[in-house]
C-alpha positions, -999 to +999 in steps of 0.1 A: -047-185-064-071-164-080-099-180-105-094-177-136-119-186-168-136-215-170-123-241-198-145-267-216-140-296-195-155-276-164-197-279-155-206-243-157-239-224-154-265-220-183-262-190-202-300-190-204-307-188-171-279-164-160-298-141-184-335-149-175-331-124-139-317-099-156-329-068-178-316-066-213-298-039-219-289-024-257-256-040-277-229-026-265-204-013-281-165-029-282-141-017-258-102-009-271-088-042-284-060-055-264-029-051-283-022-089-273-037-117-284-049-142-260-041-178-264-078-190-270-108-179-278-122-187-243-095-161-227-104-137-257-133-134-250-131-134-207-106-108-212-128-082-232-156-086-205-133-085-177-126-050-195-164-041-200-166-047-165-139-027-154-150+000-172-188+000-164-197-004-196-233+006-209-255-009-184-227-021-164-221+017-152-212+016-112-210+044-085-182+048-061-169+020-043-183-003-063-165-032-085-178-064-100-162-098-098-164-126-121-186-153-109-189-177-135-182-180-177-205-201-195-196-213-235-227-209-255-236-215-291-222-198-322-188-192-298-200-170-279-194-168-241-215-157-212-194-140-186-213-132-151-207-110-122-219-103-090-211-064-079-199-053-045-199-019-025-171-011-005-161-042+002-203-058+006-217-079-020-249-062-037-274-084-040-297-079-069-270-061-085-251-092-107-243-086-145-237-109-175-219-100-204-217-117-234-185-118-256-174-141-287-142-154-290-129-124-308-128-103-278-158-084-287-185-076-268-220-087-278-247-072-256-241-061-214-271-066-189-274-055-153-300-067-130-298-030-114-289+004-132-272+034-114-250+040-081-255+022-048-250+050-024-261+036+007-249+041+042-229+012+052-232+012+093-260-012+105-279+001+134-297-030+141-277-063+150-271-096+132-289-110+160-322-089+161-320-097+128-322-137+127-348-129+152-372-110+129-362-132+100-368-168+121-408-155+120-408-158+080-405-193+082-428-223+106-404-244+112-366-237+116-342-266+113-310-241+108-297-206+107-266-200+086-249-171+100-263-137+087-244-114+063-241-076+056-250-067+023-265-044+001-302-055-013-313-039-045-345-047-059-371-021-076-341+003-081-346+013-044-311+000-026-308-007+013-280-023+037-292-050+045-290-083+068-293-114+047-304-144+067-307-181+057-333-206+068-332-240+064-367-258+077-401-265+058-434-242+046-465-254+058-460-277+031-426-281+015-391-281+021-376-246+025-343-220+025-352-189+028-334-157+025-348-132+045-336-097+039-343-070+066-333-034+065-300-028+087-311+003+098-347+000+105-350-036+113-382-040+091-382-071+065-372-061+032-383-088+011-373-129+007-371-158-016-366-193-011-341-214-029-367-247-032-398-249-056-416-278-057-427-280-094-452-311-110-441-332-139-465-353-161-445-378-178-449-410-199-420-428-177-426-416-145-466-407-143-472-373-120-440-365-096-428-337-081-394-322-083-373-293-072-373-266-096-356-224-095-378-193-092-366-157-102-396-137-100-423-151-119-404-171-137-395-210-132-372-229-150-356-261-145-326-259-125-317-274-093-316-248-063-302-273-040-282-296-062-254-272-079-248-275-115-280-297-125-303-283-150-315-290-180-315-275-211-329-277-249-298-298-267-304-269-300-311-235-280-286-243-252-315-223-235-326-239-198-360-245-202-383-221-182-415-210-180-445-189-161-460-218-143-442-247-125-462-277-139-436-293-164-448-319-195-472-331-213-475-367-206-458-372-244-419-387-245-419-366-277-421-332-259-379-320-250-397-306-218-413-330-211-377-350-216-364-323-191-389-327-164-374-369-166-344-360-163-344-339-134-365-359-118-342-394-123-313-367-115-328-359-083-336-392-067-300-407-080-283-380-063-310-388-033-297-419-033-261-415-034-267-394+000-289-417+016-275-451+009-238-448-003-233-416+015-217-392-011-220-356-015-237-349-047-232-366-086-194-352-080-183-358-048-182-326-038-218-318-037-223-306-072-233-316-103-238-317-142-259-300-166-279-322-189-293-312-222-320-328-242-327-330-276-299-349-292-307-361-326-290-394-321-305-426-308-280-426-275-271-410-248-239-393-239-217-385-212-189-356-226-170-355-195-190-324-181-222-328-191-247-351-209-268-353-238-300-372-244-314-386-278-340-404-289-355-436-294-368-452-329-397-439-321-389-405-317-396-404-280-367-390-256-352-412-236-351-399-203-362-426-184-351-435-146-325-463-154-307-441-187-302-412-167-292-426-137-265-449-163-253-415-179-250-398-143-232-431-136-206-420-160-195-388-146-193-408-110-170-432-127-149-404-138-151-387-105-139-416-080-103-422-076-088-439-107-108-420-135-130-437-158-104-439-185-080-470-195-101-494-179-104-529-186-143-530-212-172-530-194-167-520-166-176-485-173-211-495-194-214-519-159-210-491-136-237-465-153-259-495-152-257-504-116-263-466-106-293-464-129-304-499-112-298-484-079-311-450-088-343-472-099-344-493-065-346-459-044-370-443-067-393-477-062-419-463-091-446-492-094-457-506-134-465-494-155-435-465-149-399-475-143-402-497-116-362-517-105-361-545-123-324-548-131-327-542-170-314-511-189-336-498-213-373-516-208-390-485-203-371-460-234-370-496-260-341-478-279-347-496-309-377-514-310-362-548-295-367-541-254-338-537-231-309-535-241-290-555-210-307-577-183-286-578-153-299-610-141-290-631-173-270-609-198-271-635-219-310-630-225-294-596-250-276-605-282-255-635-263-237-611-242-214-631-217-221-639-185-195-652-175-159-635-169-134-651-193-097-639-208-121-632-238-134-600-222-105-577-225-114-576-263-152-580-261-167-551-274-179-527-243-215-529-238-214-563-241-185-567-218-206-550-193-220-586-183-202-601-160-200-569-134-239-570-141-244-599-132-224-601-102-240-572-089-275-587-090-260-619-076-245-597-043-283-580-042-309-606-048-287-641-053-293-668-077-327-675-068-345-647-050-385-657-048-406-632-042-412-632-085-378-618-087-360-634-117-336-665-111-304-659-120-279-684-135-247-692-121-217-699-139-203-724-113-235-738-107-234-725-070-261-709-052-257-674-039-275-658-014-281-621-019-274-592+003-300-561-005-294-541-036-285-513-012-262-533+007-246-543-025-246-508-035-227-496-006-200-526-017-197-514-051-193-481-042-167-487-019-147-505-046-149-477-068-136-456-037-110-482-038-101-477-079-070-469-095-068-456-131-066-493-157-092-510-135-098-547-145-123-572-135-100-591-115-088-558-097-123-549-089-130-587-073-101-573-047-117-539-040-148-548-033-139-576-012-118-551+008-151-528+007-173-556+021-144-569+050-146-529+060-182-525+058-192-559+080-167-573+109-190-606+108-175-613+071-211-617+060-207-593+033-175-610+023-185-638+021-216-633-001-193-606-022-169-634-029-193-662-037-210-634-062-171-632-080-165-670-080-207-674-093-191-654-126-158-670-130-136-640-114-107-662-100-090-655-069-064-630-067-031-624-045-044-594-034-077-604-022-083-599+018-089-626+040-121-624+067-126-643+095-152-633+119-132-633+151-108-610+133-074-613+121-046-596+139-030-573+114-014-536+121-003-507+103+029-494+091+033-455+086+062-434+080+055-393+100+081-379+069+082-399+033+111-379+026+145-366+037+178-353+033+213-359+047+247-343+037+273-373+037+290-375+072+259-367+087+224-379+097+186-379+092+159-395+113+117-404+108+100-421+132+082-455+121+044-458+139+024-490+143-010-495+150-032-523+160-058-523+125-079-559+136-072-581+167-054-580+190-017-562+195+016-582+183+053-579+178+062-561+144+099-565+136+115-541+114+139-539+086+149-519+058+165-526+023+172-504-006+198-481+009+228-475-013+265-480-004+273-460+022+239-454+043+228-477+070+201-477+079+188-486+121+158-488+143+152-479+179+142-504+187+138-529+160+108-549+173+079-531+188+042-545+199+013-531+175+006-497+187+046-482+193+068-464+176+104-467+166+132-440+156+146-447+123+179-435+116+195-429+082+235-426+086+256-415+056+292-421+054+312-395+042+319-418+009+282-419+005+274-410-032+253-378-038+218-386-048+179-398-043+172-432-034+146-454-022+142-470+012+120-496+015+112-501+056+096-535+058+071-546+095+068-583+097+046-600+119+014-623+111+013-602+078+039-583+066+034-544+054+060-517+041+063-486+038+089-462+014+112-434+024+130-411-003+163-401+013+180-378-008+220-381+000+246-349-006+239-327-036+198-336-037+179-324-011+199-291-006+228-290-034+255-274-023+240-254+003+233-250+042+197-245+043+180-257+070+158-287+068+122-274+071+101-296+095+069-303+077+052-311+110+053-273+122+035-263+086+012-284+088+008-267+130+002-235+111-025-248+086-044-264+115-042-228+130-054-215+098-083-238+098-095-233+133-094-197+123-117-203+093-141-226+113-148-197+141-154-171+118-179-186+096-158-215+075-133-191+057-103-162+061-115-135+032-100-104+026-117-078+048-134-105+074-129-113+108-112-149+100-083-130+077-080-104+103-068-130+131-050-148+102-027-115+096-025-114+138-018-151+142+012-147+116+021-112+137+023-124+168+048-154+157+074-130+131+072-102+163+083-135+189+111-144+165+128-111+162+107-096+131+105-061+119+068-062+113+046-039+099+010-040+083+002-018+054-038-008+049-049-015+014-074+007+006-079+006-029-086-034-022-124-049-026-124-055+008-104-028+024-079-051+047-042-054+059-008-063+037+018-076+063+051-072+057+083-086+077+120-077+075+151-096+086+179-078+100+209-077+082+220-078+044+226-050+022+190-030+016+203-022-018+201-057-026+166-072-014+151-108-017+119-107-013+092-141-003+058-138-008+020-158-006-016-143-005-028-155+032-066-146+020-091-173+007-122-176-011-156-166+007-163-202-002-142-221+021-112-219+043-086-216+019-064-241+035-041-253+003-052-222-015-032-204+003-027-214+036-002-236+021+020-210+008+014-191+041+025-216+060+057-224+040+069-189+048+060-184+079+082-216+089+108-208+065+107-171+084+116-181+118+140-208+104+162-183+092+151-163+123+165-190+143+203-198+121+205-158+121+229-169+093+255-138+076+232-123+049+247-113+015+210-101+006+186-081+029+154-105+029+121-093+032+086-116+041+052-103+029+018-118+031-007-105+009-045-095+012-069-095-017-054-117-038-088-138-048-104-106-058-075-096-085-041-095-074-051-066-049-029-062-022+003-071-036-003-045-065-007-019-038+024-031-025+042-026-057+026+006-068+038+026-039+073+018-041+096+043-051+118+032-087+146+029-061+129+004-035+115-014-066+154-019-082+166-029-049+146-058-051+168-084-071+138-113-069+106-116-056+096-157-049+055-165-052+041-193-033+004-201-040-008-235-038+026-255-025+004-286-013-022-295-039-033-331-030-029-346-072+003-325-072+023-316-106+055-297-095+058-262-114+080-234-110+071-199-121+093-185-153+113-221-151+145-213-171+150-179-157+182-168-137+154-159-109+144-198-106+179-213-105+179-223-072+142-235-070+148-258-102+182-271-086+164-281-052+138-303-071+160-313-098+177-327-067+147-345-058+142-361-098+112-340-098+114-325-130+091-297-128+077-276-153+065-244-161+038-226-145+014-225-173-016-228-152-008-198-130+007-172-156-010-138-148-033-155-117-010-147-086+011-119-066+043-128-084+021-109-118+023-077-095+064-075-093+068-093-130+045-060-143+070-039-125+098-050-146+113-069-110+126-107-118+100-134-104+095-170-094+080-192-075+069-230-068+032-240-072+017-274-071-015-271-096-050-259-093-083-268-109-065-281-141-063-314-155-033-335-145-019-360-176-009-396-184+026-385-185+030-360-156+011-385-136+038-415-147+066-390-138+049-374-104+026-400-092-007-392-085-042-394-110-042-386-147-070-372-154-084-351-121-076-317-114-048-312-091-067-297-060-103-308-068-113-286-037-096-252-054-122-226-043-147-250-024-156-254+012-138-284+014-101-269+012-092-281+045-061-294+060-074-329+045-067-311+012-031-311+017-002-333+006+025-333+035+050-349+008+043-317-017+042-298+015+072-308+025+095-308-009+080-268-011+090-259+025+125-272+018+127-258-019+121-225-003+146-229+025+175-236-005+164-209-025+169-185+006+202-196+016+213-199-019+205-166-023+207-145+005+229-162+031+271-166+029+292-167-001+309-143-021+302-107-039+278-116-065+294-109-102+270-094-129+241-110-140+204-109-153+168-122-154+147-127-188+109-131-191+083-130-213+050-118-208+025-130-219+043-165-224+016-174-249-005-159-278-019-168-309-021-157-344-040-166-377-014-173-410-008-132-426-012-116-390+012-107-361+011-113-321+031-091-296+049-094-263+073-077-239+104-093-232+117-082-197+153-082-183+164-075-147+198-075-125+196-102-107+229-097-089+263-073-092+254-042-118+232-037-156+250-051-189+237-050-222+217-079-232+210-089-270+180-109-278+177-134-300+156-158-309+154-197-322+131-224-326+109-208-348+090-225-372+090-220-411+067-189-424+069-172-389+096-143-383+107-129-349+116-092-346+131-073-310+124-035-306+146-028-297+171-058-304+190-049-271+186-037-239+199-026-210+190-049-180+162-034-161+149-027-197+122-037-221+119-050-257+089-058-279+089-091-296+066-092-328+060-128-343+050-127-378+032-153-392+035-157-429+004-169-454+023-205-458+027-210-422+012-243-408-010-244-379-001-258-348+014-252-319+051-239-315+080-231-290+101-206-292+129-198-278+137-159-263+175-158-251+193-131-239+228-126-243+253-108-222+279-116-197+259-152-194+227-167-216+197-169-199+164-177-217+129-181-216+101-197-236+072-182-258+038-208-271+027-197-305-005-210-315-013-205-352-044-205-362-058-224-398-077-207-422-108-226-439-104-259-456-081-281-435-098-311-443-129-332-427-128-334-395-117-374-384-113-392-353-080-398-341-069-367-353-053-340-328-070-301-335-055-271-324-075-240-316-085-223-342-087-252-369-112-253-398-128-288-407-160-297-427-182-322-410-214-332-430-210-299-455-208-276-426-177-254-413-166-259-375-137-242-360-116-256-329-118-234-296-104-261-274-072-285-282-080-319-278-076-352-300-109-366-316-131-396-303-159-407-316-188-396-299-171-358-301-183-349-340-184-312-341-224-306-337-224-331-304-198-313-285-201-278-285-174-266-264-151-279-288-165-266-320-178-236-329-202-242-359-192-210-388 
């Protein structure tokens, strides 16, 4: 799916520095105002730079070929936003050539600046090779550990522009770490210029003495953020600004000095993410080797973790506290909220326990000697917050204000610092034990036991791996279990076990039913999987899954199996019913013909030493295909395709962009198998695409070509990685789905066409070429074009694209089968191919699984998965591989599409008259005395046009709802104005758009109204909408972001959700 702006919750890039390597350029003036409001002042502001972009506005004027694409959006201060670009010619990225501009939330455009002025012009055939390239550019650099594979592009720098080969080394400088971009001329072979991506600046601080750190040069210029470590830098807390400089030799030896605070924190951020690599073996503060931005200056004495960032304060003294262990604590934070489970709902403590264990082990690898931050397992020694010394001591947490440490049904409601305690102190028990020597403090047991320690990093690796192990309302007693399970998996001996336990029992965390058992020999246990969770069967009929074992500890054994849980009528049998550790068995699911129509639960139990189940959704007459004869999809072959798709990726340099070799033998791979099955194929050339590259387009035989339904998915990715959920996923789906029906050859009522589009990630490209060269005839023959982008996200919501439209009937009724209850597409309005048909005025729909938003509490209780995370934490990264796929989600898509086909397309009878509705856009906002617009759209969806009168309901007191005109023909258009009178409240509200003609069909419109000033002071616990007013402290703030109020999120702390007026 193509990116789309950044919202608040998101780490994004510095304005500061986005602006530092680039020449200002004069305030520009505002383009045309869009005549529809966007729903926030985020996408108000996106939107108008999207348009200056477009338009080469003021210093953002282009040549030829060229085009800029947004790269990142940045909230600043005052609401303003900082939108960035990187340009490309003909298809190759210009380097040197990247823009920002800068927009408020009004959609008007404060000031433009380019990094390079005037057209590009250059020849674009190299006459040197890659190869002799990397050759010339391997003698910049001493020593070469590794070569990333060189890339055409354009290099502009002094005004002078030349093609270029851009090759990366990794490897050292005489003296330093190094990755060098070496730039030489593709058509002389001489070396243009380079730079390297690590600096090695100097700090001078009070906490840490003299260190060194890895700092960002752009030109002459320095400034403190990481070049290795994405998304780390630091920033002044009241500019915003990243701090930068001439020289790379950062503070003054003074804790007072905020760049001197800076230089701490990067240098605490540095070794924890060090240390995360080296001992517990993650990729970056994230997971998914990135980062956070950290700002300092805070006037508060704390520290604070938002959720995307952090923000450090002061001390009594005025000093900012950016020592080792409160950095590595807040880092600690955001790792809590990025391991499985979330950091929210959990039991108190343990989150104020797990920042202080990462600063402890952030200390530990740092190993600074006294009188800097040397490990010593307390939290605060060095910063002495409020003039009273640390504020927790690991070892004895009873040594600070009488926090416990002991676990007791007390902490549950023990306030959360202080519940932090008993995690603490286990922690140092694991690492150093009860009485360490070596002038280590003794710690007290609460058993009176003795416990031997482990190695902090030992106990590290434990502790991490229980937090690998979280679910979302961690307790205490749930963590015991975890970690136990981490240490049996990290040591067959059981020593680790057995010290991890003894730690639990040493501070009174009983024993739980859950807990592993270790035994050195090893237990024999096995595993229990399921190769499909799901299935569906047509009463009188049958379904099968195969059941597979494996031997997980010891030696092999006989697993019996059994199921329970199927409803009357199903049985339910194995072939055979007993196999040894390490077989398989055929499970059959039988329904009799009595067997009542819906989704149950099957429960398919292995008993041997242990016992272990597993669950199977079976899914018995009307649910899994209501009343239809689709086939049933084999997930296994989709997920064949993906693997395909991957390998692809992998040989032609990790991913399948538009315009590059790996999307080239993606179109051929998907070719050669459509051409095999009996396919009319054909590839259409999109030249006005970014990357000029290949639309392919496949026809069934058969079916009236008056009457078309049409499937479609982008099969390009990101540059970034190999796009395997985003979009292989939908790719695959379709392609599987095509030779399915290539295979039935079924009677076709509809003529159905396949089509794979290119240039999708760069702006809805190919399919829009598609579209725009239809004739109005080929464009009313199609009766419903079906998008599939993103069918297999791994934290899955289920969404459907213009839910209650005629158009989505069938995809809703599949999953409605399935208890699913999916929901509209909000994520994705405007971001896919099925925008390209909708503009066209041609009824769309579609199935999507989620991208980088946030899933919730109650989508995750109805849908399973994480509350909290984005649905495909890999959208747009390199690691979007066939790991990043759910075969369950995978698998309810493949078959969703299958129904939707047959339902409409295959058998049955002449279709009688009737229409589409939609609304675009679905949302918009407006302040109390103004007006918002959109276009209602019909379409005949099957036998001929009828008049349609619109109506609509559900509209909330003050606001008024106009149609011009009030009916259409179908096929037609309407305007819908929504008035919203001086009275009206603000909020949030839907509305209801229905068309009436020979059936009611309907669709929904989000109204967000805006409050004028004085709505009150702003409060915790109170939900804002975007665009509120509150007073905090005598000053104004408005909303920009929706969220409820916490403490911790007053209006001057948290930025991206207040703009200060």
């Amino acid at each position: 799916m193509r990116r789309k702006i950044l919202t608040a919750g998101t780490t994004l890039t510095v304005l500061a520095g986005l602006l530092a390597a680039t020449t200002a350029a004069r305030a520009a003036p505002n383009p045309a105002p869009t005549t529809v409001a966007p729903p926030s002042a985020l996408a108000a502001a996106v939107s108008a730079a999207d348009q200056a972009a477009a338009a080469g506005l003021d210093a953002l004027a282009k040549g030829p070929g060229e085009s800029y694409e947004r790269h990142a959006v940045t909230p600043w201060l005052g609401g303003l936003y900082s939108v960035a670009y990187e340009r490309t010619y003909r298809g190759l990225p210009v380097v040197g050539g990247d823009a920002v501009v800068l927009a408020d939330g009004q959609g008007r455009i404060r000031s433009v600046q380019s990094a390079s002025t005037g057209a590009v012009g250059v020849p674009t055939t190299p006459k040197v090779t890659a190869a002799a390239a990397e050759q010339t550019a391997r003698a910049q650099l001493p020593t070469v550990d590794g070569v990333q594979a060189a890339r055409l592009v354009v290099r502009v720098k002094g005004g002078r522009s030349k093609l270029a080969w851009e090759t990366v080394l990794t490897g050292r400088t005489a003296s330093a770490p190094s990755t060098l971009h070496v730039f030489v001329d593709a058509r002389s072979g001489e070396v243009l210029d380079s730079y390297d991506d690590v600096h090695a600046g100097t700090i001078n601080s009070k906490w840490n003495g003299t260190q060194t750190i890895n700092t960002t040069a752009s030109g002459s210029t320095y400034s403190l953020r990481d070049p290795g470590r994405p998304g780390l830098s630091c920033a002044d807390y009241s500019s915003g600004s990243v701090f930068s400089k001439s020289s790379d030799s950062w503070g003054n030896g003074s804790a007072t000095s905020k760049e001197t605070g800076c230089a701490d924190v990067m240098f605490a951020a540095q070794k924890e993410w060090d240390m995360l690599r080296d001992w517990l073996g993650r990729n970056g503060h994230n997971g998914n080797g990135g980062s956070w931005p950290v700002k300092v200056g805070l006037n508060d004495v704390n520290a604070y973790w938002d959720g995307s960032s952090i923000s450090i304060g002061h001390n009594n003294a005025n000093e900012w506290i950016a020592a080792i262990d409160v950095v590595g604590h807040e880092f600690g934070h955001g790792i809590d909220q990025y391991t499985p489970g979330g950091a929210a709902s959990n039991e108190a403590g343990l989150g104020e326990a797990t920042g202080d264990i990462m600063g402890a082990l952030t200390e530990a690898y740092a190993n600074e000697s006294a009188p800097y931050d040397a490990p010593d397992y307390t939290v605060g020694e060095m910063i002495n917050l409020v003039g009273n010394g640390p504020i927790r001591v690991m070892y004895n947490p009873s040594q600070v204000g009488g926090n416990p440490n002991c676990y007791s049904s007390s902490i549950p409601n023990t306030e959360e610092h202080a519940a932090a305690g008993p995690l603490n102190h286990w922690f140092y028990l694991l690492a150093e034990g009860s009485n360490p020597g070596g002038g280590k403090p003794t710690s007290p047991t609460c058993n009176s036991s003795s416990v031997t320690g482990l190695g902090i990093q030992n106990a590290g690796k434990i502790f991490y791996g229980g937090m690998l192990l979280k679910t979302s309302g961690m307790t205490y007693k749930k963590y015991r279990t975890a970690t136990l399970t981490a240490a049996k998996n990290l040591d067959p001996s059981c020593g680790y076990f057995t010290r991890a336990k003894a730690a639990w029992d040493a501070v009174s965390v009983p024993a739980q039913a859950g807990d592993p058992t270790c035994t050195p020999t090893g237990n024999n246990d096995f595993g229990l999987t399921l190769n499909q969770t799901a299935g569906s069967v047509q009463p009188g009929a049958s379904t099968t899954a195969t059941v597979n074992t494996s031997v997980t500890s010891g030696s092999a054994q006989t697993v019996n199996l059994t199921a329970s849980g199927a409803p009357a009528g199903v049985t339910v049998s194995f072939n055979p019913s007993s196999v040894q550790a390490g077989s398989a068995s055929t499970v059959t699911f039988a329904a009799a013909a009595t067997a009542v129509a819906g989704s149950y639960t099957i429960t398919v139990t292995g008993t041997g030493t242990v016992t272990h189940t597993a669950q199977y959704t079976l899914t018995v007459g009307g649910g899994g295909n209501p009343g239809g004869n689709a086939p049933d999809i084999d997930v296994a072959q989709v997920q064949a395709h993906l693997t395909q798709l991957n390998t692809i990726a992998s040989q032609n340099g990790g991913n399948r962009r538009a315009g590059s070799a790996g999307h080239s033998q993606s179109v051929a791979y998907v070719k050669a198998k459509l051409q095999a099955a009996g396919y009319t194929v054909s590839e259409q050339s999109c030249t006005s695409c970014s990357y000029v590259s290949n639309n392919l387009i496949a026809d069934w035989p058969g079916g009236p070509t008056d009457q078309v339904t049409m499937f479609g998915a982008h099969l390009d990715s990101v540059a970034a990685g190999p796009g395997i959920n985003d979009n292989g996923s939908g790719s695959a789906v379709l392609l599987e789905n095509a030779l399915a029906l290539a295979q039935a050859n079924p009677t076709l009522t509809r003529h159905v066409r396949f089509a794979w589009w290119t240039g999708e990630e760069q702006g809805l490209q190919g399919s829009a070429h598609y579209v725009g060269q239809l004739s109005s005839a080929q464009r009313s023959a199609i009766k419903g074009y079906y998008n599939f982008d993103m069918v297999g996200s791994p934290n899955a919501g289920y969404f459907i694209n213009n839910l209650n439209s005629t158009t989505s009937a069938p995809m809703k009724a599949y999953w409605d089968s399935l208890s699913l209850q999916p929901e509209e597409n909000v994520e994705g309005q405007g971001r896919s191919d099925d925008y390209s048909f909708q503009q066209a005025g041609i009824p769309t729909s579609g199935y999507a699984a989620g991208a980088s938003a946030t899933k919730t509490a109650n989508q995750a209780a109805k849908w399973g998965g994480t509350s909290g995370r984005a649905y495909d934490s890999c959208y747009h990264q390199s690691c979007d591989t066939t790991s990043n796929v759910s075969a369950t989600v995978l698998n309810r898509s493949a078959d969703g599409v299958a129904y939707t086909l047959w339902k409409t397309s295959v058998g049955g009878t002449v279709p009688t008259n009737d229409f589409s509705i939609a609304v675009n856009p679905a949302t918009g906002n407006a302040t109390p005395g103004n007006s918002v617009s959109a276009t209602v759209s019909t379409g005949v969806t099957s036998g001929s046009a009828q008049t349609v009168g619109l109506t609509a309901s559900g509209v909330p007191a003050g606001v008024t709802v106009t149609f011009n005109p009030s009916s259409v023909q179908a096929g037609s258009s309407s305007t819908a104005t929504f008035q919203v009178g001086a009275s009206t409240a603000a909020g949030t509200y839907s509305i209801t758009l229905t068309g009436t003609g020979s059936a009611t069909h309907s669709t929904t419109y989000s109204l967000v109204v805006g409050s004028g000033p004085g709505t009150g002071t702003w409060a915790a616990g109170t939900t804002y909408q975007a665009g509120d007013v509150v007073t905090y402290n005598g000053v104004s703030y408005r909303c920009i972001q929706g969220h409820t109020a916490q403490t911790g999120w007053e209006p001057p702390i948290v930025p991206a959700l207040w703009q200060r007026l």
